[in-house]
N, CA, C and O atoms as a GROMACS GRO file, in nm:
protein
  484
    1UNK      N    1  14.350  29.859  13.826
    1UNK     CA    2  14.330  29.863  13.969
    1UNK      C    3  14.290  29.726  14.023
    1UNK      O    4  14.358  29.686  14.117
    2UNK      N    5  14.196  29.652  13.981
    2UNK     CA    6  14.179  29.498  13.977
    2UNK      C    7  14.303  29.395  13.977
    2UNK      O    8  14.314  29.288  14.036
    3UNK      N    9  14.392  29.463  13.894
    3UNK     CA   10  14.488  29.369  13.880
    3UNK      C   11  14.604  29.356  14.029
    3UNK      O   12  14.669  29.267  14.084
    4UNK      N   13  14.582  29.486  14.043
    4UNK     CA   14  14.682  29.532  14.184
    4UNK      C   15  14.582  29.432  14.313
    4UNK      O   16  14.620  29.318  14.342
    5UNK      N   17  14.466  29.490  14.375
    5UNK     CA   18  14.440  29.402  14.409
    5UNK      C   19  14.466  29.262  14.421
    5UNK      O   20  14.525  29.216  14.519
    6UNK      N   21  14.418  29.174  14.305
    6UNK     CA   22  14.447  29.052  14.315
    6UNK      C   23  14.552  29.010  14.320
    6UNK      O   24  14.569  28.890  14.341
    7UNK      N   25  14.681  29.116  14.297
    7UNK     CA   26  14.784  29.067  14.309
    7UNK      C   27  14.831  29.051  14.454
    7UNK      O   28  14.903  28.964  14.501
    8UNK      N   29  14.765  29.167  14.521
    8UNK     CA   30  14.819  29.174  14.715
    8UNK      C   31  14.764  29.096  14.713
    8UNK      O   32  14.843  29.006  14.685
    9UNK      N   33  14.609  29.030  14.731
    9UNK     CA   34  14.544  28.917  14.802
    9UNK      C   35  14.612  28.763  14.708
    9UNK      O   36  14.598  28.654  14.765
   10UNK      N   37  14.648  28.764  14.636
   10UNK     CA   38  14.729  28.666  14.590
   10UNK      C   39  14.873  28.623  14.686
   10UNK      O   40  14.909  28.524  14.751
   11UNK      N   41  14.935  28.775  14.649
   11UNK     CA   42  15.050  28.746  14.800
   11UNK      C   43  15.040  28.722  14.918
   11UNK      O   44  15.131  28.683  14.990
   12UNK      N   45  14.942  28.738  14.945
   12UNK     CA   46  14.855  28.747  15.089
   12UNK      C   47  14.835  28.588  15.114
   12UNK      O   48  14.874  28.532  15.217
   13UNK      N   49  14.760  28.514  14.988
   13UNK     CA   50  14.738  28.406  15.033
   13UNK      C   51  14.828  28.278  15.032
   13UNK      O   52  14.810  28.170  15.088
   14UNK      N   53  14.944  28.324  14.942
   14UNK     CA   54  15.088  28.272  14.911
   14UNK      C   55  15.167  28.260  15.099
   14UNK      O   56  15.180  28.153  15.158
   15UNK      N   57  15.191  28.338  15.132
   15UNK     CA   58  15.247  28.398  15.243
   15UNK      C   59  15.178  28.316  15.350
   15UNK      O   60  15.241  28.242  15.425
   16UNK      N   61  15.040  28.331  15.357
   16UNK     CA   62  14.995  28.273  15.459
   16UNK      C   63  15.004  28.153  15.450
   16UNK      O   64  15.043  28.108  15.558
   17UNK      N   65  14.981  28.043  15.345
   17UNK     CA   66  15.007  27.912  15.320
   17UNK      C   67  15.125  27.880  15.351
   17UNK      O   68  15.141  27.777  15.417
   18UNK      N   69  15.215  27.942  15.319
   18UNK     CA   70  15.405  27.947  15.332
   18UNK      C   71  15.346  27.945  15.480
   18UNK      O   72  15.303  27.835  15.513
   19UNK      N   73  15.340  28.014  15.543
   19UNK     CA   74  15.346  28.035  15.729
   19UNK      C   75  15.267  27.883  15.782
   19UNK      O   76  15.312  27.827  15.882
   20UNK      N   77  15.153  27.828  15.711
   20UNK     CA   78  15.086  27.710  15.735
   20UNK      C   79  15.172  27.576  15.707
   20UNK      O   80  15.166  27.476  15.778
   21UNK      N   81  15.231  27.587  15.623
   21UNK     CA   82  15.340  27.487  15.563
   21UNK      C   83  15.458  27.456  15.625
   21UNK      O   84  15.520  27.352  15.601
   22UNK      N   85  15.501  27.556  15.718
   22UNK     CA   86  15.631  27.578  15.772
   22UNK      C   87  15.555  27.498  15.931
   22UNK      O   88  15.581  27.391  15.986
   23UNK      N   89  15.494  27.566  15.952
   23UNK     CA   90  15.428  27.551  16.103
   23UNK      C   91  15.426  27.345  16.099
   23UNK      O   92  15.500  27.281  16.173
   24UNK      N   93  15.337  27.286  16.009
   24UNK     CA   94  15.336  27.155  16.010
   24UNK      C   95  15.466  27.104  15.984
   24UNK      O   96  15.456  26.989  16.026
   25UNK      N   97  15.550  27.114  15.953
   25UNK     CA   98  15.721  27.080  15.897
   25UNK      C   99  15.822  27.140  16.037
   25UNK      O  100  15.943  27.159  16.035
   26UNK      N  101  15.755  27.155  16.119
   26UNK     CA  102  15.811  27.214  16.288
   26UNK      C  103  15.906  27.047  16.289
   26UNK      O  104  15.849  26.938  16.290
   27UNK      N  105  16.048  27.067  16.288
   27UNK     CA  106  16.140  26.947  16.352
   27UNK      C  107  16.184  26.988  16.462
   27UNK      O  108  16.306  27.007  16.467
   28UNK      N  109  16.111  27.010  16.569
   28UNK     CA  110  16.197  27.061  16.720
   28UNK      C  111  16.062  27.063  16.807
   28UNK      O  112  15.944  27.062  16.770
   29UNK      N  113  16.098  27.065  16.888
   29UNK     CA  114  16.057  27.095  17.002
   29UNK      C  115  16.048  27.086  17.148
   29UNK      O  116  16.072  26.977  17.199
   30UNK      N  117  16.003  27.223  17.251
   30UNK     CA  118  16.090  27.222  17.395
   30UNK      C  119  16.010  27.130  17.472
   30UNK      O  120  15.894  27.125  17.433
   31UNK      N  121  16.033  27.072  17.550
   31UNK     CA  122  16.004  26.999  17.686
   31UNK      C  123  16.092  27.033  17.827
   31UNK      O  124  16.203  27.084  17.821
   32UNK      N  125  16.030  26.999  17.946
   32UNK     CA  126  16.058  27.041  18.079
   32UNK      C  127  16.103  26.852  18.167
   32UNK      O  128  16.017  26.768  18.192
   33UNK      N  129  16.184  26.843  18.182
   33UNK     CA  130  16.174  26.742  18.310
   33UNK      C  131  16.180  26.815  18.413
   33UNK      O  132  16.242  26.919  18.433
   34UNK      N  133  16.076  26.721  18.514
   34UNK     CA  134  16.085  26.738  18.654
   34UNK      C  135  16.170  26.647  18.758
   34UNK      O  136  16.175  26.688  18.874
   35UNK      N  137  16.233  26.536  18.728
   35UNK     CA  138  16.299  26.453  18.728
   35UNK      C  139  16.348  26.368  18.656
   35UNK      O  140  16.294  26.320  18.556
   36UNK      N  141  16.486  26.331  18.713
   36UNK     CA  142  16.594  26.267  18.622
   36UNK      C  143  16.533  26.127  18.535
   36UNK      O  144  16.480  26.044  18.608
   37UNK      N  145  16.535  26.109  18.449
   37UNK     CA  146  16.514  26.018  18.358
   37UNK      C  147  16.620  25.988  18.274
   37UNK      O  148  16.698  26.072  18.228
   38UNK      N  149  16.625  25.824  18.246
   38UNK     CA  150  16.716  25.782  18.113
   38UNK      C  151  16.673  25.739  18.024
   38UNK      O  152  16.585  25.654  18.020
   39UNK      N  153  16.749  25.812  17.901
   39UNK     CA  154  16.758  25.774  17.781
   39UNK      C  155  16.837  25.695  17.704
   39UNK      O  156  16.928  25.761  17.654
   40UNK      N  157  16.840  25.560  17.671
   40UNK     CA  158  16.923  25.494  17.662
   40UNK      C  159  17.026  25.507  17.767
   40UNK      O  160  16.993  25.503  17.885
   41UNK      N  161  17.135  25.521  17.736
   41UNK     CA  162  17.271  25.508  17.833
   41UNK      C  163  17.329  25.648  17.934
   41UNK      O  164  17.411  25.663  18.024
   42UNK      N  165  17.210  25.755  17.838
   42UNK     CA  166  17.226  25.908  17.900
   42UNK      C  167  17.083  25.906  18.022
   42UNK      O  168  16.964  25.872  18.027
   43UNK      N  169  17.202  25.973  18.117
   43UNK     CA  170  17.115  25.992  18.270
   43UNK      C  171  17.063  26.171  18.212
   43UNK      O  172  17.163  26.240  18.190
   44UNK      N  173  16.933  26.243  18.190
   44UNK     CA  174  16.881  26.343  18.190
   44UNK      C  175  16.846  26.412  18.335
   44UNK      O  176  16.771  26.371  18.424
   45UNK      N  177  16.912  26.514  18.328
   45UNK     CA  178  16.845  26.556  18.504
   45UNK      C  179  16.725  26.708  18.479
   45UNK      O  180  16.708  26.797  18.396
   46UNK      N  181  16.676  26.670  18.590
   46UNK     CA  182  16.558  26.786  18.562
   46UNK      C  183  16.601  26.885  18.549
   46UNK      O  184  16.688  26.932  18.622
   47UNK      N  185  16.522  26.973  18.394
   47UNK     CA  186  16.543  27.090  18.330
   47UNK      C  187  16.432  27.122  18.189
   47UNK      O  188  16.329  27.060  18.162
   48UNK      N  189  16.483  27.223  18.125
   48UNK     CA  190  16.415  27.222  18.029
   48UNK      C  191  16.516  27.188  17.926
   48UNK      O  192  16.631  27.231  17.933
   49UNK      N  193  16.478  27.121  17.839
   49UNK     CA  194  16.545  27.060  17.704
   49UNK      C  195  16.472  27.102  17.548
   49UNK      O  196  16.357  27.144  17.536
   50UNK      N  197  16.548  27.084  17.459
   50UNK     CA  198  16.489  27.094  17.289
   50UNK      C  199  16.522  26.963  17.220
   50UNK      O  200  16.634  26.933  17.180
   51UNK      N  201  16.417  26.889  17.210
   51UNK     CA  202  16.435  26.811  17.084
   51UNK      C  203  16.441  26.857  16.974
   51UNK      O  204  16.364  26.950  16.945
   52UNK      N  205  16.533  26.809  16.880
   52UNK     CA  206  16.536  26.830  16.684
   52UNK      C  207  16.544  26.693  16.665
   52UNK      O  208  16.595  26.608  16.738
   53UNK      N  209  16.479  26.679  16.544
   53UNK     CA  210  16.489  26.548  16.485
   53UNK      C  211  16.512  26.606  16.321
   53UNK      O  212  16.474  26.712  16.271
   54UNK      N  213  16.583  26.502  16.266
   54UNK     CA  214  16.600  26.481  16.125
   54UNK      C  215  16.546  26.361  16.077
   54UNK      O  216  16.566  26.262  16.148
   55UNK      N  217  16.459  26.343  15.936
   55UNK     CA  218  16.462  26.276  15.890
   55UNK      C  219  16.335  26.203  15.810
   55UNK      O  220  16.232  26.258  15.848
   56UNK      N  221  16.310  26.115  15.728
   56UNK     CA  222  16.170  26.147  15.633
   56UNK      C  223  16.090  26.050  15.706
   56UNK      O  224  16.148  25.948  15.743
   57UNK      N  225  15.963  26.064  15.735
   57UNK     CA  226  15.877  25.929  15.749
   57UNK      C  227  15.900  25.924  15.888
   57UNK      O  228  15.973  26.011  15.936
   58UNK      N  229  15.850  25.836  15.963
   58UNK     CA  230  15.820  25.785  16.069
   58UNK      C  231  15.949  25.756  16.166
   58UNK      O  232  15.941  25.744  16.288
   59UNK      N  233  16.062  25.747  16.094
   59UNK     CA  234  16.218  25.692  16.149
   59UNK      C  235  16.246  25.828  16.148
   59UNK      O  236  16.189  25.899  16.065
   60UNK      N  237  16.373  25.904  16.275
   60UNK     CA  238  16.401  26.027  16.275
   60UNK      C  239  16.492  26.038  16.397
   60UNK      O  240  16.462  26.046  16.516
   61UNK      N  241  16.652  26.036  16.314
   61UNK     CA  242  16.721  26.078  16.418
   61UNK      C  243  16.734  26.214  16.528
   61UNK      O  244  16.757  26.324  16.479
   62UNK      N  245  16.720  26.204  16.646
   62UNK     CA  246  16.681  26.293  16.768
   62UNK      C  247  16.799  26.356  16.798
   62UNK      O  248  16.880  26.270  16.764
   63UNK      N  249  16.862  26.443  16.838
   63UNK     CA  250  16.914  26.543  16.920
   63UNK      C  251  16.807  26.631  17.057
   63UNK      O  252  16.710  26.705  17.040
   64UNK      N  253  16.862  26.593  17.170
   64UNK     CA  254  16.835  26.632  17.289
   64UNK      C  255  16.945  26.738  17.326
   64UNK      O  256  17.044  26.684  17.375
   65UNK      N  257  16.952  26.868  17.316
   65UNK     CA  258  16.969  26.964  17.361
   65UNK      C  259  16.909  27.023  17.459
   65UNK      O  260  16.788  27.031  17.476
   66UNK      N  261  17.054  27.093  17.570
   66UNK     CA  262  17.011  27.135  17.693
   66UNK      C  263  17.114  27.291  17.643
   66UNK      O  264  17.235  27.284  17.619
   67UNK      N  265  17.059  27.378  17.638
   67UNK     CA  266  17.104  27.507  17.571
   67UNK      C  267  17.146  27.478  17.439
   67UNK      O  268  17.091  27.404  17.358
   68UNK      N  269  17.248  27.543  17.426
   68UNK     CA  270  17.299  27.477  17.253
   68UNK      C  271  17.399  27.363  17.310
   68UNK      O  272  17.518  27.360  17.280
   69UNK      N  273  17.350  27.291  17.376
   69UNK     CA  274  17.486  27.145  17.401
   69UNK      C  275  17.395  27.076  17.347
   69UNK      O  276  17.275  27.079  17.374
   70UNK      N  277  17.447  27.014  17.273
   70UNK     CA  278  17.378  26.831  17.298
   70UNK      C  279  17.435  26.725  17.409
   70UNK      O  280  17.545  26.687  17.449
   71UNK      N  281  17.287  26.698  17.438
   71UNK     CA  282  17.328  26.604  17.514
   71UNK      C  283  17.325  26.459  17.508
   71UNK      O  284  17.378  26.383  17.589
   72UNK      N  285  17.260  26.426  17.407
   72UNK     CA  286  17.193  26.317  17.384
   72UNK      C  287  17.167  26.303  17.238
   72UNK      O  288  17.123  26.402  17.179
   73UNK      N  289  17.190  26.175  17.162
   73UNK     CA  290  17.165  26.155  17.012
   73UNK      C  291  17.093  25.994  17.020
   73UNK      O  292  17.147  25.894  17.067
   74UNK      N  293  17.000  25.999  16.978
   74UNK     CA  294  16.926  25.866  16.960
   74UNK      C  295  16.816  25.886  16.862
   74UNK      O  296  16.788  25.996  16.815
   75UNK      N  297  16.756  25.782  16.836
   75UNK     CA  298  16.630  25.744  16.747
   75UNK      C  299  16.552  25.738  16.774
   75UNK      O  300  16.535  25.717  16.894
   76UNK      N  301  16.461  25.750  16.704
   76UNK     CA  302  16.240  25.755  16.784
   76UNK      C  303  16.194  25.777  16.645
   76UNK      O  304  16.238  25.840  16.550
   77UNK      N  305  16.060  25.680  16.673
   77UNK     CA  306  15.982  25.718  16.556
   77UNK      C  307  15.865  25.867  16.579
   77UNK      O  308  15.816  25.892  16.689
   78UNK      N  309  15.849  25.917  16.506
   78UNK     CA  310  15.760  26.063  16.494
   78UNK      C  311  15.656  25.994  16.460
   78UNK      O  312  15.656  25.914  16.367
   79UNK      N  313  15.554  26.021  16.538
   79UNK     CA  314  15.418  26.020  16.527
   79UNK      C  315  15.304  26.107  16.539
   79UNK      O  316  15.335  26.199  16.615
   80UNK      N  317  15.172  26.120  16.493
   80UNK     CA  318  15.070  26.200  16.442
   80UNK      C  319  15.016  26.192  16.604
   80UNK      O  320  15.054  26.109  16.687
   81UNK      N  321  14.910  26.308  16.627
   81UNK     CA  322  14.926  26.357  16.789
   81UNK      C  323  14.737  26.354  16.727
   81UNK      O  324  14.698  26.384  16.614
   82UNK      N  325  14.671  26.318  16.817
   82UNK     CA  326  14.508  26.386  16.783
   82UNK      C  327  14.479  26.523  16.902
   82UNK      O  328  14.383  26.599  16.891
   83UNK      N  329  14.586  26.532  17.017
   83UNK     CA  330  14.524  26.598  17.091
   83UNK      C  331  14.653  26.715  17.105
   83UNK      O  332  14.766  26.682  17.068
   84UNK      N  333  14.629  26.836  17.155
   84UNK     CA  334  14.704  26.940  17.141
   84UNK      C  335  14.765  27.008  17.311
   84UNK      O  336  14.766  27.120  17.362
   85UNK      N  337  14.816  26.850  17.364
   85UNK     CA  338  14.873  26.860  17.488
   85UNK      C  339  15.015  26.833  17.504
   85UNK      O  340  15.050  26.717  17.486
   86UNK      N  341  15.129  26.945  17.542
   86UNK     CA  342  15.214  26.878  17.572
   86UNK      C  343  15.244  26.774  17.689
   86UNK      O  344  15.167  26.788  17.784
   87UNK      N  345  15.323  26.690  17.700
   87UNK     CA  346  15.341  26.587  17.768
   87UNK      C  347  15.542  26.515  17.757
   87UNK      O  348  15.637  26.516  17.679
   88UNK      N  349  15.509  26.469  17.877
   88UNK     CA  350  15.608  26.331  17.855
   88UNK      C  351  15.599  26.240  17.924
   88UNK      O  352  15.550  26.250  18.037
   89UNK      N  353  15.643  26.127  17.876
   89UNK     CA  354  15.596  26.018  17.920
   89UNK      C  355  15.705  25.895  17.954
   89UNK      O  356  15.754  25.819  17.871
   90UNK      N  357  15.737  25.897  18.135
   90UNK     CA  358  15.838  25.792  18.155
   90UNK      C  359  15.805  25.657  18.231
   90UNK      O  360  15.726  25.651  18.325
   91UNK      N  361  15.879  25.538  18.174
   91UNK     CA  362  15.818  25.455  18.242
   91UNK      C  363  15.879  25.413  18.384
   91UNK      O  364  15.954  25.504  18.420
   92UNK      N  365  15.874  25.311  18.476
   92UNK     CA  366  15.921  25.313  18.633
   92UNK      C  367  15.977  25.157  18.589
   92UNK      O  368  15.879  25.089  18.619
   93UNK      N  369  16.054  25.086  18.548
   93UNK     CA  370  16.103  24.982  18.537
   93UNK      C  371  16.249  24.989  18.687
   93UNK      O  372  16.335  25.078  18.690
   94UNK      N  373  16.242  24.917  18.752
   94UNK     CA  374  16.367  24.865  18.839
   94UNK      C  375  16.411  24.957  18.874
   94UNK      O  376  16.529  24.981  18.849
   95UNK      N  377  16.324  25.054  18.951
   95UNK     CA  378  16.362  25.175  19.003
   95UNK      C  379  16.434  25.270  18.911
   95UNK      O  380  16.485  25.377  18.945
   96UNK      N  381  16.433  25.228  18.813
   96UNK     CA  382  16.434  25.378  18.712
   96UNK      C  383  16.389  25.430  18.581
   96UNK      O  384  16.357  25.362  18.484
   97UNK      N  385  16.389  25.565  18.589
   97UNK     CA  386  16.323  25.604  18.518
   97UNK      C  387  16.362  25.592  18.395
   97UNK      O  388  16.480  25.594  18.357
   98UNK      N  389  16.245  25.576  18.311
   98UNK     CA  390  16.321  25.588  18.150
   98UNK      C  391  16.202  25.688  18.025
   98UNK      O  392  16.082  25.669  18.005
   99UNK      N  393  16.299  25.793  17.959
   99UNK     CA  394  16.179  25.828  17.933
   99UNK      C  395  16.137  25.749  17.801
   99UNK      O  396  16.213  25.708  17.713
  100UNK      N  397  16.006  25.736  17.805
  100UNK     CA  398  15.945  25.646  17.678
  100UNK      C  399  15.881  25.764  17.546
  100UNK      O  400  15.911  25.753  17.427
  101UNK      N  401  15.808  25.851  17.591
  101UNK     CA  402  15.753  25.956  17.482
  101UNK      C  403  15.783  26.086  17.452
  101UNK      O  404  15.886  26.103  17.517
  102UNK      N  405  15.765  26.163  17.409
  102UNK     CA  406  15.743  26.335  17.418
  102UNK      C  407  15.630  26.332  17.338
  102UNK      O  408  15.614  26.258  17.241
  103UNK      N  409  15.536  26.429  17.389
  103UNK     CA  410  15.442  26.512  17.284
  103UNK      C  411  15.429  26.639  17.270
  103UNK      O  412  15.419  26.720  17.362
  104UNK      N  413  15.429  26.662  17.148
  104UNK     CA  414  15.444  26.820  17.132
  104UNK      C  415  15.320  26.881  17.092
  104UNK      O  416  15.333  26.930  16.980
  105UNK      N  417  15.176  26.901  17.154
  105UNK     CA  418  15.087  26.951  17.144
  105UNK      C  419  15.055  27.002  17.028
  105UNK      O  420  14.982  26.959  16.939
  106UNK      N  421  15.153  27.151  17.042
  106UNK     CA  422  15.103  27.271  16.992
  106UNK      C  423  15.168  27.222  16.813
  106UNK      O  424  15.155  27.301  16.720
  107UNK      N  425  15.222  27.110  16.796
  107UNK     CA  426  15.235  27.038  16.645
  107UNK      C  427  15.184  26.905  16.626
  107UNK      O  428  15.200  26.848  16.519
  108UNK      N  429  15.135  26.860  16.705
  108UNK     CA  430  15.032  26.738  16.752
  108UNK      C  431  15.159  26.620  16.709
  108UNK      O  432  15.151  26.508  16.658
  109UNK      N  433  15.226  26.668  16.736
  109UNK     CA  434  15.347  26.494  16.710
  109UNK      C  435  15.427  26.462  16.842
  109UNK      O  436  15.442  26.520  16.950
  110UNK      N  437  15.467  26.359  16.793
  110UNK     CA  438  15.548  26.322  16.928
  110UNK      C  439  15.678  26.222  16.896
  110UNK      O  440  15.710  26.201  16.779
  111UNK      N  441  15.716  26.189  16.956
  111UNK     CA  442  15.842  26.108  16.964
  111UNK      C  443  15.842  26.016  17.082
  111UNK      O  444  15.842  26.033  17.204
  112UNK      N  445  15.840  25.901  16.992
  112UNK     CA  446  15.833  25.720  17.085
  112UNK      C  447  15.970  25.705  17.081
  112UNK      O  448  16.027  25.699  16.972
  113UNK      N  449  16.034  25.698  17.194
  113UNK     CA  450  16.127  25.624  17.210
  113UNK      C  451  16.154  25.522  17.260
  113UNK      O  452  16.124  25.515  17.378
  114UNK      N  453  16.248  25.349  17.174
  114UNK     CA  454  16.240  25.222  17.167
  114UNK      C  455  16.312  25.221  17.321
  114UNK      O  456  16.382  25.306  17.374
  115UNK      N  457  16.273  25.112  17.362
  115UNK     CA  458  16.367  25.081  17.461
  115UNK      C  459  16.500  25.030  17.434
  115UNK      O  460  16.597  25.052  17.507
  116UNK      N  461  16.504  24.930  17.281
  116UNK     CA  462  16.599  24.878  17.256
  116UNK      C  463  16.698  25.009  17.214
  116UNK      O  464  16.815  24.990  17.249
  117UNK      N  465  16.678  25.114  17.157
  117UNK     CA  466  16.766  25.231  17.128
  117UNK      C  467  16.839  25.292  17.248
  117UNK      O  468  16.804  25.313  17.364
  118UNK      N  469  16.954  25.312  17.180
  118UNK     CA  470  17.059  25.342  17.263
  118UNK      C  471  17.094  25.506  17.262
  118UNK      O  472  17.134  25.552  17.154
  119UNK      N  473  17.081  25.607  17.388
  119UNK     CA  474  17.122  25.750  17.334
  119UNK      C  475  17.290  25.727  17.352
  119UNK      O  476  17.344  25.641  17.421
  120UNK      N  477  17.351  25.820  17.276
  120UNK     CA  478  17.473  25.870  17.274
  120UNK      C  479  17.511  25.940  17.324
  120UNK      O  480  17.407  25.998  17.355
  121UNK      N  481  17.629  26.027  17.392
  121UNK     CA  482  17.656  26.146  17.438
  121UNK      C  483  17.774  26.254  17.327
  121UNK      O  484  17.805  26.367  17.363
   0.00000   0.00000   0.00000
């Protein structure tokens, strides 16, 4: 009877680690514009969008999806978040907008995007 036990709370704690493991390894996530911003060479108009990124380490190619389209393919480095707010972040250069960040709170990372990077369509 001991053995049964430890075997559910064994699975139990397998499972839940699996669910903890998966949660930090999150490659996506949604954001809202309220206005049009560019990304590299792509004009974004206000909506809600999904970032995915691929890729190991700090370098991580991006996909910007607006339903299942892509709209946008570029680069950004992934970075460690201390605070659990989403956000984005554009800058106002020569009357336009460009977006520079995303943060994804609720996985505390975010995505810097270079100015020198170019999105794709």
């Amino acid at each position: 009877m001991k053995s049964v036990k430890f075997a559910v709370l064994l699975a139990f704690v397998l499972s839940l680690s699996a669910t903890v493991f998966a949660r930090d390894n999150k490659t996506e996530g949604k954001f809202t514009l309220s206005d049009s911003v560019q990304l590299g060479s792509t004009q974004l108009k206000p909506g809600d969008y999904k970032a995915a990124w691929e890729g190991t380490g700090s370098d991580v190619q991006v996909k910007i999806l607006q339903g299942k389209n892509v709209v946008a393919t570029t680069s950004a480095k992934l970075v460690d978040k201390s605070d659990s707010q989403d956000s984005v972040s554009v800058s106002n250069a020569n009357g336009s907008k460009k977006l520079e960040q995303i943060d994804f709170g609720g996985i505390r990372k975010a995505l810097v995007f270079s100015s020198a990077v170019t999105a794709q369509n």
